[in-house]
N, C-alpha and C positions, 0 to 999 in steps of 0.2 A: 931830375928824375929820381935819384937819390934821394934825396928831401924829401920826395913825395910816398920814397915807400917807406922810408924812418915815419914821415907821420901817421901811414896806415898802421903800421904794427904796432906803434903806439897809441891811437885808438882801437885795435883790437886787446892788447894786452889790456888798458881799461876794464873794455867790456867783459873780458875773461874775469876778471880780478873782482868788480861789481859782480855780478854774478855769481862768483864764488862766496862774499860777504856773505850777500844774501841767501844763498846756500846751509853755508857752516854757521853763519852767528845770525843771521837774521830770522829765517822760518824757525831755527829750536827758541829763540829769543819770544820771537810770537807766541810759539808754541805754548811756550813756560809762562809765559803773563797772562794770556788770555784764555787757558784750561782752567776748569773746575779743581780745587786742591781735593783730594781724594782719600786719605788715608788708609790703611789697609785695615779688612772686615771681613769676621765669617760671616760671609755672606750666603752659604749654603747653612749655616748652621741658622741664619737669621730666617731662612726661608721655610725651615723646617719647620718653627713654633707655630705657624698658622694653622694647625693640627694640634690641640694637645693629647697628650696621653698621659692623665693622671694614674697613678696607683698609691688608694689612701691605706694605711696600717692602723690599725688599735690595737694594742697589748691589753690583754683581758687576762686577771690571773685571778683563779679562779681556788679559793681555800674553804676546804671540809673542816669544819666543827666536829669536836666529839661525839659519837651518838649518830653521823648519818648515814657511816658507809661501815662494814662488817670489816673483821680485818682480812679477808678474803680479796672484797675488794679492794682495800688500801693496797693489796701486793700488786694486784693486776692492774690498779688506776695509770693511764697512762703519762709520761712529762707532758707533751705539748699537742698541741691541734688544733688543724692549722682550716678556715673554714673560709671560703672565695666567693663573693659575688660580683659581676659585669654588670656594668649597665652601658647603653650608649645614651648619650646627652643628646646630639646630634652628630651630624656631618665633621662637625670639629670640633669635639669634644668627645673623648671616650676616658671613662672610668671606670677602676677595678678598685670594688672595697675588702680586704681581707683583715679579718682579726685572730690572734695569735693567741689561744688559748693553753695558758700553762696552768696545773691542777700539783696543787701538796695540801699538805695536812695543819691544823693551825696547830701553830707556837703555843707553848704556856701562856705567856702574857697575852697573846693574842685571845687564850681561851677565856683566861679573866675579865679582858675587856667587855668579851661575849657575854659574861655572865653578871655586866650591870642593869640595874633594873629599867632600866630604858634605852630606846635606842637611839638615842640622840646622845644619853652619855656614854654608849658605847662608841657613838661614831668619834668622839672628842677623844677617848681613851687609845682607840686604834689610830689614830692622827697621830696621835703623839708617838707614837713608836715608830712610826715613820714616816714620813711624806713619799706619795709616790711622784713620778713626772707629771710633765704636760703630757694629756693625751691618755694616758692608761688611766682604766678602770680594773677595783680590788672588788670582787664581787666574796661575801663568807656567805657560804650553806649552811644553816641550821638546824638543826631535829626539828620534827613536826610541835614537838611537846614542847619548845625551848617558849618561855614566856617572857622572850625578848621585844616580842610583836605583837598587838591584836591580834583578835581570832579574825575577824576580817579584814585583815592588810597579807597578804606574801610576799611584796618587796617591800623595801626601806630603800631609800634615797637619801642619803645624808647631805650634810653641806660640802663635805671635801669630797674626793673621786672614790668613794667607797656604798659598796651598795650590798644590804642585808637579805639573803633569798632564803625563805623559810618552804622544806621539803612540802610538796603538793602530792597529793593522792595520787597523781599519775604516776610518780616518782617514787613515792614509795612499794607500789605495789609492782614494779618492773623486777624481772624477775633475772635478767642476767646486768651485770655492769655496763654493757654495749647501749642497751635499752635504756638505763638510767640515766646515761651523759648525753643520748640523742634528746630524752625529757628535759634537761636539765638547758643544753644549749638552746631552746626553744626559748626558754624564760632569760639566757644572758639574752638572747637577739632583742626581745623586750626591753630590757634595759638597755643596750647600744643604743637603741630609738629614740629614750630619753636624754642618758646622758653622750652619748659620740655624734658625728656629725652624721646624717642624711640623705641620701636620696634626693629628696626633694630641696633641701639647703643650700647642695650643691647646685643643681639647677637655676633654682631662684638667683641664684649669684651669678652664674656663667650667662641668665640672661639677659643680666643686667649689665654685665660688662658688655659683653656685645651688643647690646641694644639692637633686640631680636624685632620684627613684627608684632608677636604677639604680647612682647611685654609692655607695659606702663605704668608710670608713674600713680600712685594714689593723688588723690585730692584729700582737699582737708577733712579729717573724720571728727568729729564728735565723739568727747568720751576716751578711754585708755586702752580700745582694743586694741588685739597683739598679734593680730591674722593678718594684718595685710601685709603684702610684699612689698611695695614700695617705700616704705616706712623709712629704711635705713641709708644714711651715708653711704659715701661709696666711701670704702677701704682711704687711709688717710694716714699721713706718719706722726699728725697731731690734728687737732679740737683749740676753736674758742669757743669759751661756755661764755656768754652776757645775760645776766638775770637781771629783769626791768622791771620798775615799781612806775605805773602811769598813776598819777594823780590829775583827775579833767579839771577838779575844781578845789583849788587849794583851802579857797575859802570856806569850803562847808566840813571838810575835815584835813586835820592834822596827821597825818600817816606816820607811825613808824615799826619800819622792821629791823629786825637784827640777821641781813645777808647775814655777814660774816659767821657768827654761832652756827647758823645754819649751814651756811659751805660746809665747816669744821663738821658738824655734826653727823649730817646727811648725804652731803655730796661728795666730800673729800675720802672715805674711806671705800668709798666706789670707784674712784680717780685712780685712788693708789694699788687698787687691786686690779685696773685697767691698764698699768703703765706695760707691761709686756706689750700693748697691742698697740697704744700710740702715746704721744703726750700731749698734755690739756692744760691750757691756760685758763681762769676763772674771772671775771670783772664783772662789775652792779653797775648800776644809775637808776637816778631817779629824776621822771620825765613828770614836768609838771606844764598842766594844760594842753596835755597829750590826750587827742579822742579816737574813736575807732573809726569812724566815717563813715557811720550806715545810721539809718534810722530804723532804732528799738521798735517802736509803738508796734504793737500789734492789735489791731482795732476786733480781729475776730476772739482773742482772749483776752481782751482787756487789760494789757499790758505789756510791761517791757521784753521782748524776745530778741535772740539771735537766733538764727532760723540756718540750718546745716548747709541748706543753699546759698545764701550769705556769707559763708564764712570764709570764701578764696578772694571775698571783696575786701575784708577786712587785714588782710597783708599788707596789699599794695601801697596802702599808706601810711602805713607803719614800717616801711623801709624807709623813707626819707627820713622820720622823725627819729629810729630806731639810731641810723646811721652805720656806717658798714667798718668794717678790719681790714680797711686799705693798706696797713701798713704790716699784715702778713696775708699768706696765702695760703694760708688751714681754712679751710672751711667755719662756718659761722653756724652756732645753733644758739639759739632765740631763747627766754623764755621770760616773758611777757605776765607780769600782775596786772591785773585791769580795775580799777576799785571804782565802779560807775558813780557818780555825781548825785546828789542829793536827791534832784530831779527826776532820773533815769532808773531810779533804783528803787526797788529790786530787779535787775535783769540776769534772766536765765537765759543757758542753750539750751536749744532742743533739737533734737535727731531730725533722721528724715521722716520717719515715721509721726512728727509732732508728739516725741515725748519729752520729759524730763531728762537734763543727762544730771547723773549723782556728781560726777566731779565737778558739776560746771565749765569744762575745760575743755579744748582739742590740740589735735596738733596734724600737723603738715610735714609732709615728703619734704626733705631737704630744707627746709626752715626752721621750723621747732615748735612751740609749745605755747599757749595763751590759756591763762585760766581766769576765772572772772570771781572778783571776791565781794559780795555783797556786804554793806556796814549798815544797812536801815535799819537791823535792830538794836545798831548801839546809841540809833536818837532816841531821845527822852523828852518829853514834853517842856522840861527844862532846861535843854543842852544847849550851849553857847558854841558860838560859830567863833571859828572852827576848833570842831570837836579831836580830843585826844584819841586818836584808834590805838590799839596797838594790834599787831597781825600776828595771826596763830601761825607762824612758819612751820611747825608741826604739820600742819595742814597743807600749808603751800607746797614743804620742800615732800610730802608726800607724792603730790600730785607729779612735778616736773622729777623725782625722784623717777615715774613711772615711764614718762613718757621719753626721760634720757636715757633709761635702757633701750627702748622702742628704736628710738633716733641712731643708736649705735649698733643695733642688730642684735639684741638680746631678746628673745621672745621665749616664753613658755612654752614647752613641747605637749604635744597631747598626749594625758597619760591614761595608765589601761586601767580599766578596775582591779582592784585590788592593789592598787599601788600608793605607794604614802611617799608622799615628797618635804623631808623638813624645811621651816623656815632657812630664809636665804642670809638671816643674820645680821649686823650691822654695817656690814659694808655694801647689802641689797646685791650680793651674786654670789652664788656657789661656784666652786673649785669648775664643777663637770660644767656648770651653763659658761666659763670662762674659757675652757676647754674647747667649745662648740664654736664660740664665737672666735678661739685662733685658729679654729679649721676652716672657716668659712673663711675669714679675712688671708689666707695664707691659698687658698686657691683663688680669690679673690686677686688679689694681688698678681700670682702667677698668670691667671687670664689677662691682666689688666694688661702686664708686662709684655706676656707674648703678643698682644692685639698690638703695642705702641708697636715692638721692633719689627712685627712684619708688616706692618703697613708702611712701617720707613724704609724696609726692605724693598717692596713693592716702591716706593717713589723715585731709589736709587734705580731701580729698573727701570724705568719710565725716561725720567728726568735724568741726563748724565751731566747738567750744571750745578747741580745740587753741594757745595762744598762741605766736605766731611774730613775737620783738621784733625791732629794729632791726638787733643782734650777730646773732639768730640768722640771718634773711634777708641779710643781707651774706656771711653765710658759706657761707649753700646759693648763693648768686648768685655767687660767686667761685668755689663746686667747681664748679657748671655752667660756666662758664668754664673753669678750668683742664681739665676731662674735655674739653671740646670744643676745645681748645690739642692736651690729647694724644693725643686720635683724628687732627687735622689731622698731626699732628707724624711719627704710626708711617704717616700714610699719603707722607707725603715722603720718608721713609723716615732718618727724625731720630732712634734711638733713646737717645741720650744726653738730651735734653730732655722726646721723648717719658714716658719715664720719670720723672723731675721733676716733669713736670705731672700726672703720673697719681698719682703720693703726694701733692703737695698737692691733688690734688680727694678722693681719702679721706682726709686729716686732714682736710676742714674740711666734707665729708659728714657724717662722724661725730663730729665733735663738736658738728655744729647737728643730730643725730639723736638723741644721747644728751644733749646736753640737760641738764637739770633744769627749768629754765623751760618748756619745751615743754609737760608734763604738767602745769604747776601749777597748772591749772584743771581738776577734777576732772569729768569727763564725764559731763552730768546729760543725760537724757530730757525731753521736753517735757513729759511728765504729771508728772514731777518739781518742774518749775522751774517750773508750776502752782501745783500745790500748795504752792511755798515764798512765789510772791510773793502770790498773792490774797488768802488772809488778812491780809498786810498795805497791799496798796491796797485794800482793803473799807473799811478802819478812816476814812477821810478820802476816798476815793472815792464811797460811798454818799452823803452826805448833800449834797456838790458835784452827785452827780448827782439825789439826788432833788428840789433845788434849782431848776436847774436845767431839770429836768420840770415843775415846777410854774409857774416863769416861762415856760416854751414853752406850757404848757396858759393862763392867764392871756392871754398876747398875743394866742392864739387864740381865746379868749372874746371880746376888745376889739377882734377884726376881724371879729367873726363879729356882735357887736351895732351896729356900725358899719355893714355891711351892710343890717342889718335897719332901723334909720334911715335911712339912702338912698331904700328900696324904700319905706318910709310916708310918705313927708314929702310926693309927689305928692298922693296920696287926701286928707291933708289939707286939703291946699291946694285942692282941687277942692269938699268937702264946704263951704269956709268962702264961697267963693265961691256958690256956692245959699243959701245962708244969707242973706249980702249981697242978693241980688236979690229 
């Protein structure tokens, strides 16, 4: 009898002891192995960018020449002011544009500059005295009489961020100071139009990061126009540039160009005045027995055409032959020589309207650029196969010169009458159009940003397997940071930094959004992850518990007969007591 209750308590003490295992070191043991790693995340701060609220700044300083203001008003001219416009984008996207108008008197030197005979070597004279930032514009007022300007131009737009306003009749004839600077800012907001960023610039970006309904992509255009929106890249922290020389038919001529000269010449001083925005690598080849894969003939004009319609056929097979930049992850922009075949030639584009296009040339949303270079008139009734060319790169790198602005978000702004805009120079971009294109790529960036971290925000919500290590949460806590650096930043009106900040918070958006670690736990259902663990906690669960059942039923047998002893032991005692007497 003894024996037998040492071995009950001895398999009770077991089952106490398994069950406590299981308890203390086995469910947190589970627990710990088979949860999502999680790291810690503003996660209200992640939630919040799903809204933005930009506020963009322009510093606009604003200097009177000799000759336009009295000294009357020089005393009363005020230091700054300050002038607000809102727009709503949509639902999630709100912007306030405000430019900060500071007004003084020019400098000596500044007056000299004013008074060289042109204003183009005036803008070179006022450069040199100072450079301003990224972002601001130096507007001088001139006297009516100052023959700084044509009689029909009233602004100048130089190459750098400096722009020449010559006094207008409205202006002159306002009769208190209040009145003249109300005249006067009417003509700076003209110029913001041209040289600061947009209304609509903005727009066109914020639609294209979020890939609204009503926005789309371009097809391929014909020619070097500069209107269409889909034109450009999306924002990028670098470029490959590949310029391609197709030769169909080696034998009928002998091709040669001088890339290199040309890169140096034409393209590299537009690289290098781009490097604030990304960086860009440059490589050639030259493709021989490369065609386009359409059929020229045109039977209604008796000759060789590309026809506008055609021209998104003529891609496709030109990426195989082209071949791609597997070995980075910049984006790729084309630009394709075509020097048609002996046969084929002369082949022109022609619009949709079946005209002439003068470059010969198009280009495409997110691909790049094909210009077609006819040599029929270098045969000669004499010429021996194959013929020496040599190629007007002059010519070429004008073309893809045009269309590599287009490809990067450089477009001409529409300008008003009486507006005179100088050449863009040797490096094919002014100060102010580089200016336009860091304000767009720098909200560009910020929408991109916030679209990556709250939609990963939103999957964390969703998805609670989703693993988010130490690397990865340091990296979304740093883009949150740096995006909220470069919203502070455009709204001080900082965009040299601004822009910095806005490329590292998309690198380090998107690289803790693509991931690999992120998905490496494979997204199970709860009826799934049922199903996987129970049959294996049954296996050692069951008999712990039905153990344990049996010792809870047991203890309550031994308190329930305990009971029942208490409640007799009275009557006893009372019956033994009669007994006694």
């Amino acid at each position: 009898m003894a024996t037998t209750d040492v071995e009950h308590k001895r398999g009770q003490l077991a089952a106490l002891t398994m069950a406590a295992v299981v308890i203390v070191v086995g469910v947190p043991l589970w627990w710990g192995t088979t949860g999502a790693q999680r790291a810690w995340l503003p996660v209200s701060q992640m939630k919040q960018l799903s809204k933005l609220q930009l506020q963009l700044r322009v510093d606009v300083e604003v200097v009177f020449a000799r000759g336009t203001l009295s000294p009357e008003q020089q005393r009363k001219l005020p230091l700054t002011q300050t002038q607000h416009e809102e727009h709503v984008a949509d639902a999630d996207t709100h912007l306030k544009y405000s430019h900060e108008t500071t007004y003084r008197m020019a400098t000596i030197m500044e007056e000299d500059a004013l008074n060289r005979p042109t204003a183009a070597e005036a803008d070179v004279s006022l450069h040199m005295l100072g450079e301003s930032r990224f972002g601001s514009i130096v507007a001088y007022v001139i006297p009516e009489s100052s023959p700084l300007l044509p009689e029909d131009v009233s602004v100048y737009i130089g190459q750098r961020r400096t722009a020449v306003l010559r006094i207008g009749t409205e202006m002159r004839v306002s009769k208190t100071l209040t009145q003249f600077l109300f005249q006067l800012e009417l003509r700076v907001k003209q110029v913001l139009q041209v040289m600061s960023v947009s209304h609509a610039d903005i727009i066109t970006v914020s639609d294209r990061v979020r890939h609204r309904p009503g926005y789309r992509e371009s097809s391929p255009e014909p020619g070097l126009g500069c209107k269409a929106d889909g034109v450009a890249f999306q924002s990028s922290p670098g470029y490959d540039i590949t310029f391609s020389l197709l030769n169909p038919d080696p034998k009928s001529h002998n091709l040669q160009w001088d890339i290199k000269g040309a890169v140096q010449s034409y393209i590299r001083p537009l690289l290098t005045k781009l490097a604030p925005v990304a960086d860009f690598s440059v490589d050639s080849q030259i493709l021989y027995y490369a065609t386009l894969g359409v059929n020229f003939f045109d039977a209604g004009l008796n000759g060789y055409t590309l026809n506008a319609d055609s021209l998104a056929h003529v891609i496709n097979p030109l990426e195989a032959t082209l071949g791609s930049n597997a070995a980075s992850s910049n984006p790729l922009l084309n630009f394709v020589l075509y020097v048609p075949d002996a046969h084929h030639s002369p082949l022109y584009i022609r619009s949709h309207r079946k005209q002439g296009v003068a470059s010969n040339a198009f280009h495409s949303a997110r691909w790049g650029g094909i210009m077609v270079y006819n040599v029929k008139a270098h045969y000669g009734p004499h010429s021996e196969c194959p013929d020496n060319i040599n190629v007007n790169m002059a010519k070429v790198m004008g073309v893809f010169l045009a269309q590599l602005r287009l490809m990067l978000g450089v477009r001409s702004p529409e300008i008003s009458p009486g507006f005179l805009v100088a050449p863009r120079g040797n490096a094919g971009l002014a100060d102010w159009e580089l200016d336009r294109l860091m304000w767009s790529r720098s909200v560009e960036n910020i929408a991109k940003a916030a679209t990556t971290i709250s939609s990963l925000a939103q999957l964390l919500e969703h998805i609670g397997d989703i693993v988010i290590n130490e690397d990865i949460g340091q990296q979304l806590s740093s883009s949150v940071t740096a995006l909220q650096l470069a919203v502070a930043e455009l709204q001080a009106g900082k965009l040299g930094s601004a822009l910095q900040y806005s490329k590292a918070a998309v690198l380090a958006s998107e690289r803790a959004f693509f991931d690999p670690s992120v998905f490496s736990v494979s997204y199970l259902s709860d009826e799934q992850k049922f199903a996987i663990y129970i049959p294996l906690v049954l296996l050692f669960c069951v008999p712990v518990l039905l153990s344990l059942l049996k010792m809870s039923s047991e203890a309550s047998q031994r308190v329930a007969d305990d009971s029942d002893a208490r409640i007799r032991m009275p009557r006893w005692t009372e019956e033994h007591s009669n007994i006694s007497t």
